[in-house]
C-alpha positions as CSV (number, residue, x, y, z in Angstrom):
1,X,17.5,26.4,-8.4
2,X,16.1,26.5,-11.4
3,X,13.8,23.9,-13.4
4,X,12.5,24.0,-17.3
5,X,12.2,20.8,-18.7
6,X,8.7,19.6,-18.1
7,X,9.6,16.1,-16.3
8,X,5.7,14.9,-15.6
9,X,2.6,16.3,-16.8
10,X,-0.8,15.4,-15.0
11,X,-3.5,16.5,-17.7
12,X,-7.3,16.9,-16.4
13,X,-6.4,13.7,-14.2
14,X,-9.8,11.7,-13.0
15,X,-9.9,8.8,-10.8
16,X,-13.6,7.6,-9.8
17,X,-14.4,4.1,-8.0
18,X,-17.8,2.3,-8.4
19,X,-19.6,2.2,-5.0
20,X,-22.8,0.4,-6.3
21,X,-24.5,2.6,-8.9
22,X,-22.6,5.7,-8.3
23,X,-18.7,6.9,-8.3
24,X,-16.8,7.7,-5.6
25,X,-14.9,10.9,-7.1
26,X,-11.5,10.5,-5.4
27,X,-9.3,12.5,-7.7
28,X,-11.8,15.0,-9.7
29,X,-10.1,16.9,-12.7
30,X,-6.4,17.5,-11.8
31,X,-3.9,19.1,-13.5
32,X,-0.2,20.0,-12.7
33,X,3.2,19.8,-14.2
34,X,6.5,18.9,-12.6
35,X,9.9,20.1,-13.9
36,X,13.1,18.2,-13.5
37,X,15.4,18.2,-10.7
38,X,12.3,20.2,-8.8
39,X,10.8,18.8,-5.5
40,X,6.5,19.5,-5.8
41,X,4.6,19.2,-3.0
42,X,1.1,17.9,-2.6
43,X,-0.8,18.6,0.2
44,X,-4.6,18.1,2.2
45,X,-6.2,16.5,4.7
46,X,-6.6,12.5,4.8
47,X,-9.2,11.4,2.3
48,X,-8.2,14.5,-0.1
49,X,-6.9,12.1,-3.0
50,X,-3.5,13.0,-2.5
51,X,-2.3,9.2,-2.6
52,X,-4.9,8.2,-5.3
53,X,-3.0,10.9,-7.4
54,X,0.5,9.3,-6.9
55,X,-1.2,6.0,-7.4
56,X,-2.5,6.8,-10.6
57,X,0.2,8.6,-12.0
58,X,2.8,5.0,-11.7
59,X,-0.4,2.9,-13.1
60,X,-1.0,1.2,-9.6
61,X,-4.7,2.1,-10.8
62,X,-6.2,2.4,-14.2
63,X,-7.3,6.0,-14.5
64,X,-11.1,6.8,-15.7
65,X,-9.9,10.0,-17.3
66,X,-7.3,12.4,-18.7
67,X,-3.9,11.8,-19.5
68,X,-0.3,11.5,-17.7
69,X,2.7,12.5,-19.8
70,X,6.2,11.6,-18.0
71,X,9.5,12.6,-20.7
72,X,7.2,13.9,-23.0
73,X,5.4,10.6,-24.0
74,X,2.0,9.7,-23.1
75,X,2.1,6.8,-20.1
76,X,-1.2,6.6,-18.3
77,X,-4.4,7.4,-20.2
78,X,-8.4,7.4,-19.4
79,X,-10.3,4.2,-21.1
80,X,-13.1,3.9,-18.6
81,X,-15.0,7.3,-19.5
82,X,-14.9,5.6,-23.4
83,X,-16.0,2.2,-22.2
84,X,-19.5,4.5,-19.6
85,X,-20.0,6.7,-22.7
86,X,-20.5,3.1,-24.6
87,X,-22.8,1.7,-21.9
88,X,-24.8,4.9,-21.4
89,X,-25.7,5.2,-25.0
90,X,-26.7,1.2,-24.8
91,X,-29.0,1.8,-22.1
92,X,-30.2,5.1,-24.0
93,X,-30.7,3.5,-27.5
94,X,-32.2,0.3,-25.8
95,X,-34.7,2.6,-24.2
96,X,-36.0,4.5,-26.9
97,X,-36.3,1.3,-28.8
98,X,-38.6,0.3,-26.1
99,X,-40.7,3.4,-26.3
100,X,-40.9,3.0,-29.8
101,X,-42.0,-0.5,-29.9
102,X,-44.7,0.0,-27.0
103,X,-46.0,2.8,-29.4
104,X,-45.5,0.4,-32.6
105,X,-48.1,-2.3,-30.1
106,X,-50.8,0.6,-29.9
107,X,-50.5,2.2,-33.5
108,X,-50.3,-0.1,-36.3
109,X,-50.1,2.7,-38.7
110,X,-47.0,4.2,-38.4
111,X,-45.1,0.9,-38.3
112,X,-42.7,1.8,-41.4
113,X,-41.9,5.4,-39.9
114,X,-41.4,3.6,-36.7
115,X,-38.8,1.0,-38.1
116,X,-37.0,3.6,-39.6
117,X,-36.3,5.7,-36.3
118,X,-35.0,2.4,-34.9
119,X,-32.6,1.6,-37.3
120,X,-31.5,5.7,-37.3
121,X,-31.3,4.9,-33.8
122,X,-29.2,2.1,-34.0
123,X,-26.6,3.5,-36.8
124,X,-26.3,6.5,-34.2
125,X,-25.3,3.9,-31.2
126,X,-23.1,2.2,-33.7
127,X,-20.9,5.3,-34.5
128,X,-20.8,6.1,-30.5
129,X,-19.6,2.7,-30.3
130,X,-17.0,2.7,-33.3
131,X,-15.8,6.5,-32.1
132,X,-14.8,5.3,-28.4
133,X,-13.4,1.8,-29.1
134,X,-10.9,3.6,-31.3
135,X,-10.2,5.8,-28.8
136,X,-9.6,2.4,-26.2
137,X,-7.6,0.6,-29.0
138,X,-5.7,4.3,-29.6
139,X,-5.1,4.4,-26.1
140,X,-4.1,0.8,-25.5
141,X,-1.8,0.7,-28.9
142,X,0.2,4.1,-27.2
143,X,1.0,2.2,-24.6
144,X,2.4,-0.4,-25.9
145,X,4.3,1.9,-28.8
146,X,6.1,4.2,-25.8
147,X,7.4,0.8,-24.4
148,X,8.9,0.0,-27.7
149,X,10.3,3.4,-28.4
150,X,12.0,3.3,-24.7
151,X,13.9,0.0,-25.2
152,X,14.8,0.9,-28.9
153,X,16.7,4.1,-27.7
154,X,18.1,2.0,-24.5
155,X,19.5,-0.3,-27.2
156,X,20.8,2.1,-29.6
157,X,22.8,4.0,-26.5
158,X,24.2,0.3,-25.9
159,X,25.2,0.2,-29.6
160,X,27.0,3.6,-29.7
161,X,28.5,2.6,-26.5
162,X,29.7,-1.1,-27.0
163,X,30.5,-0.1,-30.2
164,X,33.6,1.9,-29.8
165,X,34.4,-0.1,-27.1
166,X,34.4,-3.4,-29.2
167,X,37.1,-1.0,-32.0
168,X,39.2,-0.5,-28.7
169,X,39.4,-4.4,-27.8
170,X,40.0,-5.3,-31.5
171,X,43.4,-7.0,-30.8
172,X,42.6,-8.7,-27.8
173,X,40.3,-12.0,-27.8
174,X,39.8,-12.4,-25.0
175,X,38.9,-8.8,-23.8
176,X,36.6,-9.0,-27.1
177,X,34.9,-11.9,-25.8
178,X,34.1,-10.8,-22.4
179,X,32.9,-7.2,-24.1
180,X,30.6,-9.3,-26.0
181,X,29.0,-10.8,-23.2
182,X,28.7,-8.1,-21.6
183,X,26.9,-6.3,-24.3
184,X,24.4,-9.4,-25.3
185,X,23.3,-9.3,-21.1
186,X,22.9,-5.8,-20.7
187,X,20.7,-5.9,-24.3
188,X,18.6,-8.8,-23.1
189,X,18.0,-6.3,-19.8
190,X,17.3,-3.1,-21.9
191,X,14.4,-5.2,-23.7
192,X,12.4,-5.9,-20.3
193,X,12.6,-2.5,-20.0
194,X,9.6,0.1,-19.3
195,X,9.6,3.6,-19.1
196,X,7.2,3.7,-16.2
197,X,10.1,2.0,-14.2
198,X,11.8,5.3,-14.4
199,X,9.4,6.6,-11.8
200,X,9.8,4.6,-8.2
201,X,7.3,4.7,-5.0
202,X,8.0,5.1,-2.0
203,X,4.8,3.9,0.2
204,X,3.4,5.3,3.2
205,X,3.6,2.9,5.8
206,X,6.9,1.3,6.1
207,X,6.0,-2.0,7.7
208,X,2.9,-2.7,5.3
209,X,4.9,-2.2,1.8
210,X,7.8,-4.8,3.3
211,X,7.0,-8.3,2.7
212,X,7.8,-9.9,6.0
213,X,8.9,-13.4,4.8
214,X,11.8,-11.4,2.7
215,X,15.3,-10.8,3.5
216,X,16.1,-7.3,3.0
217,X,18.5,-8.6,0.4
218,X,15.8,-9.8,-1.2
219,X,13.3,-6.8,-1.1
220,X,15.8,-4.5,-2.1
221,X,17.1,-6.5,-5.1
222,X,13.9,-7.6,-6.2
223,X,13.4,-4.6,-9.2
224,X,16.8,-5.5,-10.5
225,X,15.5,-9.6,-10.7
226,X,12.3,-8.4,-12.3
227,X,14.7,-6.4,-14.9
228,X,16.4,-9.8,-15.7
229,X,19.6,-8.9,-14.1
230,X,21.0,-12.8,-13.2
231,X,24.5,-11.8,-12.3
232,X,24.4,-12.5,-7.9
233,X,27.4,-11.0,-7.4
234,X,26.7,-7.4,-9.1
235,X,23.5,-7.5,-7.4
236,X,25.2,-8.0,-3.8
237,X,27.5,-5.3,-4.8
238,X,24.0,-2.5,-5.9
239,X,22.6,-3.8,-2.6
240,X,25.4,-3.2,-0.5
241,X,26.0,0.4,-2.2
242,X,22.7,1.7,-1.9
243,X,22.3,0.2,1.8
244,X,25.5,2.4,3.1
245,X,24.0,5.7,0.9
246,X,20.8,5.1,2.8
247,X,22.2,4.8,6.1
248,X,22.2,1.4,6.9
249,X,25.1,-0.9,7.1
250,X,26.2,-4.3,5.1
251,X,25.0,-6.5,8.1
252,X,21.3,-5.9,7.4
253,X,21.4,-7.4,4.0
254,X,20.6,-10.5,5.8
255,X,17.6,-9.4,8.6
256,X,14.1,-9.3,7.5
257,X,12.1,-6.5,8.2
258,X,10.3,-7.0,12.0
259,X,14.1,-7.0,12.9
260,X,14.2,-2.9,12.1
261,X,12.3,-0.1,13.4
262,X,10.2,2.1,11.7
263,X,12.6,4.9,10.5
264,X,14.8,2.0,9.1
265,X,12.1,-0.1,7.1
266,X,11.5,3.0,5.4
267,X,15.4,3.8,4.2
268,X,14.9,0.4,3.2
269,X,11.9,1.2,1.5
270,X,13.7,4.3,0.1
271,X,16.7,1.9,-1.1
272,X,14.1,-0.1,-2.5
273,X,12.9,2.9,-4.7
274,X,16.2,4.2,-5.5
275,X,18.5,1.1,-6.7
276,X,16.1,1.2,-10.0
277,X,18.2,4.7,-10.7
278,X,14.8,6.5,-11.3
279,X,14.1,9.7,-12.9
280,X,11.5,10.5,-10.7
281,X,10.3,9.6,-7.3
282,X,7.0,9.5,-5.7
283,X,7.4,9.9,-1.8
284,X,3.4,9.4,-0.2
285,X,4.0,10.5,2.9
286,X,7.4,8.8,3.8
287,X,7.2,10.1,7.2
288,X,3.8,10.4,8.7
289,X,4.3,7.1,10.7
290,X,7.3,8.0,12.0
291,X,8.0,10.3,15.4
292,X,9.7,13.7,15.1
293,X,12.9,13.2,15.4
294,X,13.5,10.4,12.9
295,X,11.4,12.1,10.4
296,X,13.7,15.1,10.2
297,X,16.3,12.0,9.4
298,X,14.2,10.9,6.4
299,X,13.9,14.3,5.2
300,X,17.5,15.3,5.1
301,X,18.0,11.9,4.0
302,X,15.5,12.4,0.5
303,X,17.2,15.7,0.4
304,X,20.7,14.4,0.3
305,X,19.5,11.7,-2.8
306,X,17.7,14.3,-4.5
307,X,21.3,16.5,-4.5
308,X,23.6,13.6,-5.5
309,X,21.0,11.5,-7.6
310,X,19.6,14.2,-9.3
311,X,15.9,13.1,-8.4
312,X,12.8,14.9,-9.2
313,X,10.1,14.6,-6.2
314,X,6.5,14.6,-5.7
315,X,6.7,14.8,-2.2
316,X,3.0,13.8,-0.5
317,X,2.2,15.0,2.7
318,X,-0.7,16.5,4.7
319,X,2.1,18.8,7.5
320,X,2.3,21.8,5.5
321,X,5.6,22.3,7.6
322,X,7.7,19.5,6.5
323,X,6.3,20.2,2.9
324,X,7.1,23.8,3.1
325,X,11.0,22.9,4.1
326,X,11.2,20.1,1.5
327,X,8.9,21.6,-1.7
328,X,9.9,24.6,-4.3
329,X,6.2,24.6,-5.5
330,X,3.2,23.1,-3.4
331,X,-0.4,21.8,-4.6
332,X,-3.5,21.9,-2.1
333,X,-6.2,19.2,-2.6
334,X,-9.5,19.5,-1.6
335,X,-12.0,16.8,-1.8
336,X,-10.5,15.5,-4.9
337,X,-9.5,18.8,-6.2
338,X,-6.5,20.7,-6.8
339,X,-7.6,24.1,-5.8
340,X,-4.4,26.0,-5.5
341,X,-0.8,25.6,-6.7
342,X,1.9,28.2,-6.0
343,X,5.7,28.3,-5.3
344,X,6.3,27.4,-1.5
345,X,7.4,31.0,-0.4
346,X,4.6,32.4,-2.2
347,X,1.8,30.1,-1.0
348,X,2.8,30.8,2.4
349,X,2.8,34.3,2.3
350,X,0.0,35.3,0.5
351,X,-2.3,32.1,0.5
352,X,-5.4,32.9,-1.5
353,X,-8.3,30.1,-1.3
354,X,-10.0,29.6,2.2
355,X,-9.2,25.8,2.6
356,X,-5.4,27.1,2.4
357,X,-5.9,29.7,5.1
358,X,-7.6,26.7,6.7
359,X,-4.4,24.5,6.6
360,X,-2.0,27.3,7.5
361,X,-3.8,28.3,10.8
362,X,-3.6,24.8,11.6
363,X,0.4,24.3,11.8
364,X,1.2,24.9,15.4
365,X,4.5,26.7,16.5
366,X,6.8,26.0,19.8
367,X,6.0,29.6,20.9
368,X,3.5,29.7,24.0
369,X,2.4,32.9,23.6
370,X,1.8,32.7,19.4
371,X,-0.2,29.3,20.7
372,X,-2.7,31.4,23.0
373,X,-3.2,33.7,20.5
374,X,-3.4,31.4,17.5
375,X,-7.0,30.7,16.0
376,X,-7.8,28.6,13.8
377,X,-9.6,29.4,10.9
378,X,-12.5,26.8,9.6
379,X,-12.9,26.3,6.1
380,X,-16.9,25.7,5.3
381,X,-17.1,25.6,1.6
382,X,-21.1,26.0,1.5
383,X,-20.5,29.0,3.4
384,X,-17.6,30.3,1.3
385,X,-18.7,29.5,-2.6
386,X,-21.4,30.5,-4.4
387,X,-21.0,28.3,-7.7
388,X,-24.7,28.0,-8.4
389,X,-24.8,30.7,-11.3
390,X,-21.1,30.8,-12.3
391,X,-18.3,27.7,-12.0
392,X,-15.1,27.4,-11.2
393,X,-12.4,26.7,-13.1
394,X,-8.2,26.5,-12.2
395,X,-7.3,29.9,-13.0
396,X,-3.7,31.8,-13.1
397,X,-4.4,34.6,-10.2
398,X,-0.5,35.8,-10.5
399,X,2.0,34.5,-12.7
400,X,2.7,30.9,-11.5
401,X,-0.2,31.2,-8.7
402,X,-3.2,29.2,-9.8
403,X,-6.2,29.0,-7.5
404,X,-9.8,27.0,-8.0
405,X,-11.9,29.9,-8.2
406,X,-14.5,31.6,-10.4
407,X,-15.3,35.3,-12.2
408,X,-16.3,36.6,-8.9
409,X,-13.5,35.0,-6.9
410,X,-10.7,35.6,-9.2
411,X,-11.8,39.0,-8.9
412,X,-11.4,39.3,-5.1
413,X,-8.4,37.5,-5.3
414,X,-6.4,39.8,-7.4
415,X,-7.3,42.5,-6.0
416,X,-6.2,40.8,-2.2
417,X,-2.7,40.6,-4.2
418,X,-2.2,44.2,-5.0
């Protein structure tokens, strides 16, 4: 199958969280696009940043740096590196001032020379200031304007629509009056509107992400409530719909979720996701808590929406396996890194960075001989790298295989592809 149009764009993507006076670097510089109708695979060991990544691309955290670009318009960007660069040139300014006043104490002479520097000083800390709280109010003001634009264009498809349809009814009063209606609820929907809503989550751990003291009912319907859809019995009707396309029957509208095992909370959880009619879907490992049988159920299931919903994927996982049947094009993370990106064929056949090689001699096979003879390759990247003289950078190795690697590296690795 092939995909074009650019659906999501992650664009040097950072995610750091304060652990006292230093950062905890869980996603470091990322970058990846995702093309519609495509399903992209992430992949890494636990810790990697994998989840952080699908977290910060729907805005369940507020990303330090970088940009996220879903339709073409901005939706997530950086503030936090603005609001340190502020701070740090505070503390910088404030001690220079210091040093300059301790040396104003022991030499009286210089004191005009010395005033001067501070207000230099100053006028420099003030246009540090002034340049990165434009780029906060820039970055606040964008999204707030890509909200606006999204419910505009919502309302003036409604208009087109209704429209014609209101030219139709023209003779009819009553047919008029009920178009009418009809058009003023589904405007007063389209203005609670966001664009971010066009990409749903669906979370790892099926029990946690239910809320046990909802019906299913409830959980399922709660997106089309927050939307400012009133209308019960169209919402019974969604509910009951996207129960049966998930695999679950009617009955369970009215069961809350300790009533269901695990593979069914998380169709419900995938119901949950899909009855919003997203664009794009971000699975984080849907079925790692489920047993091996019922995740090949999930799996053909997320196929089967992605074929009739026409859903784009980003399908987080740490089995390259599953990912591998599931993904056209798969990302590696590595300790908060992307460090190689290539279709799923291709990554498998000729995988290029070690921590790949790592990963693939780690998927075991139902073969007893291949399991005698498999070994398992260790990835050690002090052993591996040597970035003390040149760094790396996210390079294009082959056309559409990028790897994290540097001169040297980059080097090797073209010449392993010949």
């Amino acid at each position: 199958m092939e995909h074009n149009e650019v659906l999501l764009k992650v664009d040097h993507l950072c995610q750091y969280f304060r652990l006292g006076r230093k950062d905890l670097k869980a996603v470091d510089d990322v970058s990846f696009e995702i093309k519609k109708g495509e399903s992209f695979g992430l992949v890494g060991e636990s810790g990697c940043g994998k989840t952080t990544t699908g977290r910060s691309i729907i805005k369940l955290y507020n990303i330090t740096s970088g940009n996220v670009y879903f339709k073409g318009e901005r939706i997530g960007a950086g503030i936090r590196s603005y609001q340190d660069a502020i701070s740090a040139a505070r503390a910088d300014a404030a001690s220079k001032i210091k040093a300059l006043r301790a040396e104003k104490d022991a030499d009286g002479f210089r004191k005009a020379e010395i005033q001067e520097e501070i207000k230099k000083i100053n006028k420099e800390l003030g246009d540090v200031v002034d340049r990165n709280r434009a780029l906060i109010r820039n970055a606040r003001a964008n999204n707030k304007d890509v909200d606006k634009k999204y419910v505009a264009s919502l309302l003036k498809a409604l208009e087109n629509e209704y429209t014609q349809k209101f030219e139709a009814a023209a003779g009819n009063t009553e047919e008029l009056a009920a178009l009418k209606k009809e058009y003023k609820n589904r405007c007063r929907v389209a203005k609670k509107s966001k664009l971010i809503t066009q990409i749903q989550m669906i979370f790892q751990d099926p029990i946690a992400s239910l809320d046990p003291r909802m019906t299913v009912r409830d959980i399922i319907a709660e997106g089309l409530v927050i939307k400012g859809i009133t209308d019960k019995a169209y919402i019974n009707e969604k509910v009951y719909e996207i129960l049966e396309m998930v695999g679950l029957v009617r009955e369970h509208a009215d069961r809350y979720p300790h009533e269901f095992s695990g593979g069914q909370r998380q169709r419900i959880g995938i119901a949950r996701a899909v009855i919003m009619q997203p664009e794009m879907i971000i699975a984080d490992e849907p079925v790692s808590a489920l047993d091996v049988s019922i995740q090949a159920q999930v799996i053909n299931l997320l196929n089967d929406l992605r074929e009739r919903l026409g859903l784009t994927i980003l399908f987080i996982a740490h089995d390259l396996s599953v990912v591998k049947y599931f993904s056209d094009r798969i990302g590696v993370m590595y300790f908060g890194k992307l460090v190689e990106l290539a279709d799923s064929d291709e990554l498998f056949r000729n995988p290029l960075h070690p921590y790949t090689k790592s990963l693939l001699s780690a998927i075991p096979l139902p073969d007893p001989v291949y399991e005698k003879q498999r070994t398992r390759i260790i990835y050690n990247p002090i052993a591996e790298h040597d970035y003390t003289v040149d760094t790396p950078s996210f390079r294009e190795i082959a056309p559409g295989h990028f790897v994290h690697c540097n001169d040297v590296e980059e080097k090797k690795y073209k010449q392993q592809l010949k």
